[in-house]
N, CA, C and O atoms as a DFTB+ gen file, in Angstrom:
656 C
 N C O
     1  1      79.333      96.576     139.210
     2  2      80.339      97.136     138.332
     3  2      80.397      98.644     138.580
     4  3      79.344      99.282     138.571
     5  1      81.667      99.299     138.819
     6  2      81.856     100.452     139.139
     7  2      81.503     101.516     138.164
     8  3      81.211     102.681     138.435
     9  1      81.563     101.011     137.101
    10  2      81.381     102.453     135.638
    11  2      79.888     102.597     135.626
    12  3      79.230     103.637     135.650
    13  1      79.482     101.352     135.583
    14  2      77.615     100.973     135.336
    15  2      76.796     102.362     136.605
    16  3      75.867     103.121     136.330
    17  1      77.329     102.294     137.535
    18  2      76.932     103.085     138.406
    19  2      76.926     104.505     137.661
    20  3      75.901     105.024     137.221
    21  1      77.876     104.919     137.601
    22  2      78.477     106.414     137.403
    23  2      78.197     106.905     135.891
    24  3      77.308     107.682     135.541
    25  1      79.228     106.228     135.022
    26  2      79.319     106.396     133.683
    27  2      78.294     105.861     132.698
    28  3      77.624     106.675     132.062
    29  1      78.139     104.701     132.541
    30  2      78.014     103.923     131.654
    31  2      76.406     103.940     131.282
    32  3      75.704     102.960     131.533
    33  1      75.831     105.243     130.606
    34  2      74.665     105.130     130.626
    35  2      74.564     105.254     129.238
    36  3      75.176     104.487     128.494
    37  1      73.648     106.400     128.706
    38  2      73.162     107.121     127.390
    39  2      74.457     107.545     126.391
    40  3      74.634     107.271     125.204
    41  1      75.089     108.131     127.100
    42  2      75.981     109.200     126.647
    43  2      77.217     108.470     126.369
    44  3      77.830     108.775     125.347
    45  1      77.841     107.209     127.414
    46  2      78.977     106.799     127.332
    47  2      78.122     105.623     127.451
    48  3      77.043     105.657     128.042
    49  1      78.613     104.559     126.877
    50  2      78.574     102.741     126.858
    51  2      76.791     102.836     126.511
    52  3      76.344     101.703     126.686
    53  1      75.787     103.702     126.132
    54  2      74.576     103.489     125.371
    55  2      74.980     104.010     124.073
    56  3      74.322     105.009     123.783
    57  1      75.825     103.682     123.206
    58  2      75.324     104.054     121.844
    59  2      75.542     102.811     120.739
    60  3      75.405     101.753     121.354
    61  1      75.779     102.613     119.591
    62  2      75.506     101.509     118.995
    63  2      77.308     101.621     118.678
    64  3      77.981     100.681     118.256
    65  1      77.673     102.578     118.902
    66  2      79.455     102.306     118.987
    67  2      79.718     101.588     120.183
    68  3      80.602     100.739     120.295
    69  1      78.856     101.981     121.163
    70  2      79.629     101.301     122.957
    71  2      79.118      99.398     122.199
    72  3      79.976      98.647     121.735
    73  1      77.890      99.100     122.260
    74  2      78.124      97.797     121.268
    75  2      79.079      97.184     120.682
    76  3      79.576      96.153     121.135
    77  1      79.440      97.739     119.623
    78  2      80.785      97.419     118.229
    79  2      81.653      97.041     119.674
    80  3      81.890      96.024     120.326
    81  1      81.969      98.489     119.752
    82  2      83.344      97.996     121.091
    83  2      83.560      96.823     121.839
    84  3      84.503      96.040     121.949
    85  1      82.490      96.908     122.299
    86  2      82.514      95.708     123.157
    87  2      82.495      94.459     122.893
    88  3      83.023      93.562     123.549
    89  1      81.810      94.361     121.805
    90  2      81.600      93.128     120.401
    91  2      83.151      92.631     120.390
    92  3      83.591      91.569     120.829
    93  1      83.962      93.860     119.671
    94  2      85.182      93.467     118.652
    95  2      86.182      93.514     120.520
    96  3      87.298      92.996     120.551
    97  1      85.750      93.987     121.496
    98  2      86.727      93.657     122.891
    99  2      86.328      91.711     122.773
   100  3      86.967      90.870     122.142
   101  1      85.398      91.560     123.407
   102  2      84.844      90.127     123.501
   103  2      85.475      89.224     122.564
   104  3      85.930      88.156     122.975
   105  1      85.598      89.778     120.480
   106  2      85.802      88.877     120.420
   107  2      87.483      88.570     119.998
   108  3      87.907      87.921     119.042
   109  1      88.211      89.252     121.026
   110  2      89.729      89.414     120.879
   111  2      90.477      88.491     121.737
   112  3      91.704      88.471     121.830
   113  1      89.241      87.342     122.670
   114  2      89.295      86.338     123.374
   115  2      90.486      86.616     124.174
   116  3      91.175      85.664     124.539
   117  1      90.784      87.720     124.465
   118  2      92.152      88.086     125.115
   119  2      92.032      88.299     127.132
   120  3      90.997      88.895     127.430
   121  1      92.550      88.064     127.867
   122  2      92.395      88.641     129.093
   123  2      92.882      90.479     129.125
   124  3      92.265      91.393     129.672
   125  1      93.972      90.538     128.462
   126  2      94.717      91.720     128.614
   127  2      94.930      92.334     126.862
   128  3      95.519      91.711     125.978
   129  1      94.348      93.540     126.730
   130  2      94.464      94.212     125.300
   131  2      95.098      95.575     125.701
   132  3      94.829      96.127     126.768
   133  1      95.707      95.935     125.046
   134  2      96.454      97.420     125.192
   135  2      95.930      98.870     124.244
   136  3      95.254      98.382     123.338
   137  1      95.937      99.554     124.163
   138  2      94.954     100.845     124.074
   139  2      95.290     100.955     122.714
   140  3      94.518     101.558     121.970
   141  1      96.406     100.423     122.246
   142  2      96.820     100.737     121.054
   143  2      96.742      99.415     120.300
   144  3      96.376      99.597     119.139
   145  1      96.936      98.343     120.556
   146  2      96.227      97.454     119.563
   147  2      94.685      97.814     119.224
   148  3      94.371      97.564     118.060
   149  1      93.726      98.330     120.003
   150  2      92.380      98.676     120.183
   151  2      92.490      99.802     118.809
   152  3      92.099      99.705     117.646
   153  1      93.245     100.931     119.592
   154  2      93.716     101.903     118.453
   155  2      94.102     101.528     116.597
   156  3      93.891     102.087     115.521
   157  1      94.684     100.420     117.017
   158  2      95.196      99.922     115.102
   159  2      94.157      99.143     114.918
   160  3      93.556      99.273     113.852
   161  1      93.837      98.473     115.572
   162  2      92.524      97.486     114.991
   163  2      91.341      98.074     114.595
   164  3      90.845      97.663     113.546
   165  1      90.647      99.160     115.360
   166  2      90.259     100.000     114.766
   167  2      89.927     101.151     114.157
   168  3      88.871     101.764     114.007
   169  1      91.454     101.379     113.720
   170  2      91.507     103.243     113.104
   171  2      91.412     104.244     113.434
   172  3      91.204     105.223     112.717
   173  1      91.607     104.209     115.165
   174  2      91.984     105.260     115.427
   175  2      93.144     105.815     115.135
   176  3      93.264     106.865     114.505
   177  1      94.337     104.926     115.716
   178  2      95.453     105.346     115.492
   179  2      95.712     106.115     114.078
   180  3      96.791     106.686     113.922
   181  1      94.588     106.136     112.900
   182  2      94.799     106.764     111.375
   183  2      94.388     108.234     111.923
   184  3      94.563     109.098     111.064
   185  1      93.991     108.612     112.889
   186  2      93.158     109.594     113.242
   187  2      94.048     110.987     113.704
   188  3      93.648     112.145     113.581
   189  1      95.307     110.571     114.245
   190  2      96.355     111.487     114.638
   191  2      95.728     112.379     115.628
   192  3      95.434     113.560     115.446
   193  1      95.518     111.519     116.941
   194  2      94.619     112.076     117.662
   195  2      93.599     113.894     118.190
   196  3      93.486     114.757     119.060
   197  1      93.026     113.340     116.556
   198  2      92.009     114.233     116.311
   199  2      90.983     113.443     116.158
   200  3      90.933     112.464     115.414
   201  1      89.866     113.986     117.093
   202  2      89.029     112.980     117.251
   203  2      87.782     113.699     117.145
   204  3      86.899     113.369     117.936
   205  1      87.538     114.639     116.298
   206  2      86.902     115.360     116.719
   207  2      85.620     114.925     115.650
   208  3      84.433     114.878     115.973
   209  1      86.244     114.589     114.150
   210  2      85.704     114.550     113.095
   211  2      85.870     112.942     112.360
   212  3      86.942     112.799     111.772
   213  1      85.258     112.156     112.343
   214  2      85.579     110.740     111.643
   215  2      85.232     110.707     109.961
   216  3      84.364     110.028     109.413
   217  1      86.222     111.689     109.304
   218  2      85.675     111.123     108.148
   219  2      86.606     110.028     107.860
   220  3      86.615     110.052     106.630
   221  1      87.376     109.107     108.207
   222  2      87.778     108.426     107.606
   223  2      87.261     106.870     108.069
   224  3      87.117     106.976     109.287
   225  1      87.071     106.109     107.856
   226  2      86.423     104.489     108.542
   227  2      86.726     103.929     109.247
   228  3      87.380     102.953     108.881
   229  1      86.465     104.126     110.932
   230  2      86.403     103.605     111.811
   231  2      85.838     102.038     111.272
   232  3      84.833     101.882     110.579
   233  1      86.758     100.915     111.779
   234  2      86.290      99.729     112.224
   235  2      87.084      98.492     112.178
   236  3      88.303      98.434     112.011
   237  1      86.086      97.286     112.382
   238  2      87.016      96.700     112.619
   239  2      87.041      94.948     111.801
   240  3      85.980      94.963     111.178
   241  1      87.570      93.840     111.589
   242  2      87.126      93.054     111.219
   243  2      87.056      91.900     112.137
   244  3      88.146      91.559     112.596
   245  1      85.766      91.052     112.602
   246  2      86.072      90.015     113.555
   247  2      86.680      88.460     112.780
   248  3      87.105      88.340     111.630
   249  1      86.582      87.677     113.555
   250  2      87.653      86.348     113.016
   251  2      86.693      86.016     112.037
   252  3      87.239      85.313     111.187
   253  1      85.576      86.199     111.798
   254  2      84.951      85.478     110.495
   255  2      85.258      86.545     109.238
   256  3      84.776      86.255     108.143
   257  1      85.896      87.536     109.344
   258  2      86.121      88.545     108.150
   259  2      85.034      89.297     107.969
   260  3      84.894      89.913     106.912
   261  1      84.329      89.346     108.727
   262  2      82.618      90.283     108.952
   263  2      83.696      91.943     109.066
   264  3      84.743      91.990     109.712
   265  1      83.187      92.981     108.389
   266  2      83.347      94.151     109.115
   267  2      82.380      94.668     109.949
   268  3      81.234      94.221     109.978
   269  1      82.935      95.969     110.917
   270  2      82.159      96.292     111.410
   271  2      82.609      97.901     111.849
   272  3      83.701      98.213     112.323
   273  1      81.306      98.954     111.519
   274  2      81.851      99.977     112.019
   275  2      81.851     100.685     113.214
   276  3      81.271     100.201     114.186
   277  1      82.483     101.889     113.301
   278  2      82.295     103.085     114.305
   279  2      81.617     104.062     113.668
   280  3      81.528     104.025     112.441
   281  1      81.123     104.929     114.297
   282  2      80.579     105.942     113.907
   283  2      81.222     107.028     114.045
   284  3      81.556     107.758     113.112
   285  1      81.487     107.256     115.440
   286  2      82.040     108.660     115.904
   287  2      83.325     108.315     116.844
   288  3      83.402     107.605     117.846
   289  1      84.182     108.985     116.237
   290  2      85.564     108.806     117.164
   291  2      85.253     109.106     118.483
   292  3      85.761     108.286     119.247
   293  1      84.349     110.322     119.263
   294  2      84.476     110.391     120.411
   295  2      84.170     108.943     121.221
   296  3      84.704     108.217     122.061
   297  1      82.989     109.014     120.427
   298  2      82.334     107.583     121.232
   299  2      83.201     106.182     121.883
   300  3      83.206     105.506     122.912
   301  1      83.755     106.232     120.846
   302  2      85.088     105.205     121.233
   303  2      85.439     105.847     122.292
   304  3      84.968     105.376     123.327
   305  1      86.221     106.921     122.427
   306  2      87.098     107.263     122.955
   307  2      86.535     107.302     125.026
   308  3      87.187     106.968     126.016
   309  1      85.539     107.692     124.940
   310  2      84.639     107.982     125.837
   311  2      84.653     106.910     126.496
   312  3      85.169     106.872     127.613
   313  1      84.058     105.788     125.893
   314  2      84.164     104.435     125.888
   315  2      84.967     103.603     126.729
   316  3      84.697     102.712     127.534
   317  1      85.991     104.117     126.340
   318  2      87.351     103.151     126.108
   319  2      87.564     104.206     127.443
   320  3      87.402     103.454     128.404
   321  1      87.785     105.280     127.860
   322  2      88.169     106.166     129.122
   323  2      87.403     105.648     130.220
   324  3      87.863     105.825     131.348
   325  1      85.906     104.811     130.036
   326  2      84.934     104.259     130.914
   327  2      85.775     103.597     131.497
   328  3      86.355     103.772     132.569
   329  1      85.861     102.189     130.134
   330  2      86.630     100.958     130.861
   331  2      87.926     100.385     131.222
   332  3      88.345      99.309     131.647
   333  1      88.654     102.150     130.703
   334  2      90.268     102.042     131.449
   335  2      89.631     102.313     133.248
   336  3      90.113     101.701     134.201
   337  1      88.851     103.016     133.338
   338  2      88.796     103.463     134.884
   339  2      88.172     101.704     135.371
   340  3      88.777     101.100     136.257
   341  1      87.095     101.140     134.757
   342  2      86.584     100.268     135.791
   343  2      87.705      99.229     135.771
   344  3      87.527      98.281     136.536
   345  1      88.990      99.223     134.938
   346  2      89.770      98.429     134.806
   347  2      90.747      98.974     135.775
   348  3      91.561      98.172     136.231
   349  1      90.785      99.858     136.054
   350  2      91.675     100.621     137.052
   351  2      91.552     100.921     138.641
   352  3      92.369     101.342     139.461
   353  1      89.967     100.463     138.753
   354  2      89.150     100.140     139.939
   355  2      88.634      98.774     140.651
   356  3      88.213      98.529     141.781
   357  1      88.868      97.954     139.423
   358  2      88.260      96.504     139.658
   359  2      89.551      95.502     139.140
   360  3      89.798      94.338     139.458
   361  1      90.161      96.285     138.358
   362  2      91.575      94.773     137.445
   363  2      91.490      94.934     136.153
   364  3      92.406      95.164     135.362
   365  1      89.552      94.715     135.806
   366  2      89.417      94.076     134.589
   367  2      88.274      94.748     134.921
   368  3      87.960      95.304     135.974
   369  1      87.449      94.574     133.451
   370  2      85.615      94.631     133.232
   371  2      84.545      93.518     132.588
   372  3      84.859      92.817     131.627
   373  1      84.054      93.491     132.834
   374  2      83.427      92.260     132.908
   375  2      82.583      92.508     131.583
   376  3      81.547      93.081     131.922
   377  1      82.618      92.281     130.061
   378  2      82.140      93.136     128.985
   379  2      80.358      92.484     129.030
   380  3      79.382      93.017     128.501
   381  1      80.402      90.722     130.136
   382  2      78.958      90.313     129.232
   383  2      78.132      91.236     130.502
   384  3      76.906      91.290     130.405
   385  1      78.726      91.871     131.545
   386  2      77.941      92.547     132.292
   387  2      77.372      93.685     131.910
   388  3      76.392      94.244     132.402
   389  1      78.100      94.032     130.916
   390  2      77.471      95.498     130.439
   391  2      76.624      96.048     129.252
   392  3      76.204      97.163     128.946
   393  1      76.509      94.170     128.441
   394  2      75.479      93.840     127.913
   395  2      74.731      92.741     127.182
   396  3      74.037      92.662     126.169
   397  1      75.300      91.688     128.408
   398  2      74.887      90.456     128.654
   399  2      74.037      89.728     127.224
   400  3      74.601      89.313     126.211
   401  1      72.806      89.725     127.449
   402  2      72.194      89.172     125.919
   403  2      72.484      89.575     124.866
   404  3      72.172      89.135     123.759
   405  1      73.138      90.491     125.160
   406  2      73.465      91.407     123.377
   407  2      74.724      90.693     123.202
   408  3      74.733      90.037     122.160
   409  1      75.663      90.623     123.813
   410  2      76.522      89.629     123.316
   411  2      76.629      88.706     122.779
   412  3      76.482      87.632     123.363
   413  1      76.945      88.783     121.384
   414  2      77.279      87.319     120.997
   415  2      78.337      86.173     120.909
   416  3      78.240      85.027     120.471
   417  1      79.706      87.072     121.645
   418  2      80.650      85.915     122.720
   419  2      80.570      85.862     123.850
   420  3      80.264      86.890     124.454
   421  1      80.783      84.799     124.476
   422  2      81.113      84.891     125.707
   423  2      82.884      85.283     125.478
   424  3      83.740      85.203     124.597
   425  1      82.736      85.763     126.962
   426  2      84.322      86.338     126.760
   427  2      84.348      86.257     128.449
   428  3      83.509      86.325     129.347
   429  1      85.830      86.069     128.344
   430  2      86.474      86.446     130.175
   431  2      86.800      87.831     130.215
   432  3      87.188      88.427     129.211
   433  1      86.642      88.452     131.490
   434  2      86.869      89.427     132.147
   435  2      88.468      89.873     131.413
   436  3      89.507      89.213     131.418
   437  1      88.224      91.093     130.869
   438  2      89.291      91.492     129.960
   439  2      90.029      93.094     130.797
   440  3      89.346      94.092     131.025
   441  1      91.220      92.992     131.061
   442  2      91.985      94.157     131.133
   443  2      92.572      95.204     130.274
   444  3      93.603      94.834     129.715
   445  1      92.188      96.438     130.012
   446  2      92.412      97.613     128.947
   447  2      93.970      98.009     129.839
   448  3      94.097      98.310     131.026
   449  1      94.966      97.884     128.831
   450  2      96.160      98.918     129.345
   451  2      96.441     100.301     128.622
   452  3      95.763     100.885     127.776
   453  1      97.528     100.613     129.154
   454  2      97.265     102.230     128.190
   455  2      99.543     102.695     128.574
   456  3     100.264     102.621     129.569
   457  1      99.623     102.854     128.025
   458  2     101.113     103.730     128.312
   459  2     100.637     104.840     128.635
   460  3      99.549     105.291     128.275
   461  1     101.388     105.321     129.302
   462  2     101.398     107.010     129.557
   463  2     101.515     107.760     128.692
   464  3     101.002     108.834     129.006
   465  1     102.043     107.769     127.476
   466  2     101.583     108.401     126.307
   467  2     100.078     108.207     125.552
   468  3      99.723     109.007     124.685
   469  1      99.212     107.045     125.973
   470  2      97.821     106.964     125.431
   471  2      97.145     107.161     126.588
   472  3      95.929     107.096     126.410
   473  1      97.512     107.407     127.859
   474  2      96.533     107.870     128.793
   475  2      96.685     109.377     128.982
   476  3      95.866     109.917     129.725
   477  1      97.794     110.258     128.304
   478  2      97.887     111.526     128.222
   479  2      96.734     112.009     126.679
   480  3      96.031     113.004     126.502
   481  1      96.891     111.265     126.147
   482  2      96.075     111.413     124.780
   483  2      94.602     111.004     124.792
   484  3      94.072     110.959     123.682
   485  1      93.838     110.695     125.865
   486  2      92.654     110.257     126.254
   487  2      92.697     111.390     126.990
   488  3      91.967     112.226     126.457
   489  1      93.296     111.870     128.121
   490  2      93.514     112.342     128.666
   491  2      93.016     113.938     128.091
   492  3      91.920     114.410     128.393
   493  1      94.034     114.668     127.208
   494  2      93.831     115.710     126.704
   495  2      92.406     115.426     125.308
   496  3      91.874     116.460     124.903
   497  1      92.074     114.518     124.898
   498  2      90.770     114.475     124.151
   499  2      89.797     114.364     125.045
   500  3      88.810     114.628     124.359
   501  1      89.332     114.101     126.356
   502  2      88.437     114.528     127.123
   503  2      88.458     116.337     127.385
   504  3      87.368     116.903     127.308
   505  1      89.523     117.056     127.641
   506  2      89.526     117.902     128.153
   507  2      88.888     118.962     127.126
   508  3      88.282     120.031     127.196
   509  1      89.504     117.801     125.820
   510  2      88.851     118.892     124.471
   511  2      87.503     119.132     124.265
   512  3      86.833     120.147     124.073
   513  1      87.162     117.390     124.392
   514  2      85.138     117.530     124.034
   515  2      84.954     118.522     125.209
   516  3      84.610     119.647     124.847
   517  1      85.095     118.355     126.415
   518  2      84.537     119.463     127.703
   519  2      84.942     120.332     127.142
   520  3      84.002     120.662     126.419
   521  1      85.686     120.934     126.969
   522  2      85.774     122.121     126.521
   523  2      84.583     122.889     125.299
   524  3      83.747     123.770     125.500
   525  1      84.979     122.030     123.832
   526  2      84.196     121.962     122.842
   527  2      83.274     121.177     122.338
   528  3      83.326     121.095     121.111
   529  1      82.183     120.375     123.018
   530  2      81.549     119.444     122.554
   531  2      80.860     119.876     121.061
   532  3      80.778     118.876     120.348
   533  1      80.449     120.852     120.536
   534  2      79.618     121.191     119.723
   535  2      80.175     121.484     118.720
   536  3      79.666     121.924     117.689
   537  1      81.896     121.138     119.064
   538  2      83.182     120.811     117.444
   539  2      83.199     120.139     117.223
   540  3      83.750     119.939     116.140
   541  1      82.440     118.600     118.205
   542  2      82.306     117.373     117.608
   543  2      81.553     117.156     116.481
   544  3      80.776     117.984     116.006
   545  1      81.886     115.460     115.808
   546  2      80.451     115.773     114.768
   547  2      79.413     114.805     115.085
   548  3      78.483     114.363     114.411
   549  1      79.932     114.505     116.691
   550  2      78.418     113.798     117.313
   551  2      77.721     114.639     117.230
   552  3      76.719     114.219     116.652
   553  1      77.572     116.156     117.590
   554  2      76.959     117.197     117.786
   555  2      75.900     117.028     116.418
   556  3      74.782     117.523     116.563
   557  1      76.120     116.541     115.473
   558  2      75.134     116.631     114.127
   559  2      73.877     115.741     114.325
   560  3      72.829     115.779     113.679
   561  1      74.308     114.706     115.650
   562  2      73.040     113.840     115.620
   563  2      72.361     113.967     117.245
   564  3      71.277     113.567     117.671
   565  1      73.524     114.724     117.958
   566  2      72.749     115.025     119.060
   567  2      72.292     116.473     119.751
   568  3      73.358     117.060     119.937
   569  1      71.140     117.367     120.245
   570  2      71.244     118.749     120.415
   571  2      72.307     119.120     121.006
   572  3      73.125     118.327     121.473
   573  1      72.432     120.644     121.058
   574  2      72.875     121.142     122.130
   575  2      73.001     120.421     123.847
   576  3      73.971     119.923     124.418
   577  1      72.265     120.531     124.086
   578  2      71.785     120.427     125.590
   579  2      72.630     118.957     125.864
   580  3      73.549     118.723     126.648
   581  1      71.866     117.989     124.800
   582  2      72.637     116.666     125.291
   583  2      74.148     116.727     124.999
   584  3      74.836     115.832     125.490
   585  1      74.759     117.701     124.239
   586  2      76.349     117.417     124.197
   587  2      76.438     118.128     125.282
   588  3      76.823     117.333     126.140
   589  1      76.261     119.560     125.942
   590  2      76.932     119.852     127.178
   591  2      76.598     118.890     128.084
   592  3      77.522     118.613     128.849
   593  1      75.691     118.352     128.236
   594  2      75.300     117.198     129.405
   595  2      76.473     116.331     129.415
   596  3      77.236     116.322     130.381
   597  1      76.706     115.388     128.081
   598  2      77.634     114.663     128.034
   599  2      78.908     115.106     128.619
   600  3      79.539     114.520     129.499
   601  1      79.269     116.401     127.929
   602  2      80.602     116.982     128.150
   603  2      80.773     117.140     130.099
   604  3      81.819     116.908     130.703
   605  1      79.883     117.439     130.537
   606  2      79.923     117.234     132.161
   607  2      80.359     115.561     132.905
   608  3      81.130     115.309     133.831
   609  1      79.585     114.719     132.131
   610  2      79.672     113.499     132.548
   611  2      81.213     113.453     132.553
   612  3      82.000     113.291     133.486
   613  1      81.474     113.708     130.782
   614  2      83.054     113.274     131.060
   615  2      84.060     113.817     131.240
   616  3      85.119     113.297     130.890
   617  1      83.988     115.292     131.975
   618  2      84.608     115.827     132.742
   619  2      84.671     114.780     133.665
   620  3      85.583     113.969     133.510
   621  1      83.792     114.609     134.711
   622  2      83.676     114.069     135.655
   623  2      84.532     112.664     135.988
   624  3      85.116     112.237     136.984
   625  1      84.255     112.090     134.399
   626  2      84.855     110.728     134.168
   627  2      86.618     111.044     133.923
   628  3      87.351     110.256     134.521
   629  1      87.211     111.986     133.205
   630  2      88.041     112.801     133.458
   631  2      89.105     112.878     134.443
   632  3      90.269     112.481     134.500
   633  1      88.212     113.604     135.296
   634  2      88.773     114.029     136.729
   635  2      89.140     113.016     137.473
   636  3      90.269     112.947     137.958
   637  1      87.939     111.840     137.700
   638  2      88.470     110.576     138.417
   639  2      89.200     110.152     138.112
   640  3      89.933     109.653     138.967
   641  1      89.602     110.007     136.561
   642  2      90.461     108.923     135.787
   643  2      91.977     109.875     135.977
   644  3      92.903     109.071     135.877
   645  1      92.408     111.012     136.166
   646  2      93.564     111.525     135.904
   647  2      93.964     112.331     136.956
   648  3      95.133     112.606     137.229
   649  1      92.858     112.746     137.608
   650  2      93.348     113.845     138.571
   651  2      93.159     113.135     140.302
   652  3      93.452     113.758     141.323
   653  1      92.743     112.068     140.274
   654  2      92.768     111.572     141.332
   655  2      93.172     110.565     141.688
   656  3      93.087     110.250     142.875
């Protein structure tokens, strides 16, 4: 898997949001989901892409009426910029590959789409955390050091995804 290599470590697809995500992707039993159903299903779209600060409740409900939350808007967002690229490199992403036993659906290989208006808006919220990681309010649970770290990664993730 192409992200697993590059991206998909600590910072992006290790946090207990990259989980949820992938949970409430899996259990949307869908081949093909679009950036903005992802977005209404779980509250981003309430967010008016400001993503900087989540006070309002990220999440989502699966088919048994279970909720489930987000924590931090970036995280999603980060996330979701991973597996537009490995979806943009491979078709699709393979969600039980990226965390196989932790899954509790099986699911088929699912495709993330995006309009050009939500890949400009991923787009310019990467450029923001690089810019400002420490306006985030991940910054409250992670140091210094690890948000500029992050903020490099997803430059990086960034650059591939838009500028090349």
């Amino acid at each position: 898997m192409y992200i697993e290599e590059k991206y998909w470590n600590d910072y992006i697809g290790g946090t207990d949001d990259s989980l949820t995500l992938v949970e409430y992707l899996a259990g949307k039993q869908k081949k093909e989901i679009s950036l903005g159903e992802i977005f209404a299903d779980t509250g981003l779209d309430k967010l008016d892409g400001d993503f900087r600060t989540t006070d309002s409740g990220l999440e989502y409900t699966d088919k048994n009426g279970m909720e489930f939350d987000f924590y931090y808007a970036i995280d999603l967002i980060t996330d979701l910029a991973a597996l537009i690229l490995e979806c943009r490199v491979n078709g699709s992403v393979n969600l039980c590959e990226l965390f196989g036993d932790d899954l509790e659906t099986d699911t088929p290989n699912v495709c993330i789409t995006a309009t050009p208006e939500e890949h400009e808006l991923i787009n310019e919220t990467l450029k923001d955390f690089v810019s400002s990681p420490l306006e985030y309010d991940l910054s409250e649970m992670c140091d210094e050091e690890d948000m500029r770290e992050m903020a490099e990664i997803c430059e990086s993730l960034r650059k591939e995804l838009y500028e090349e």
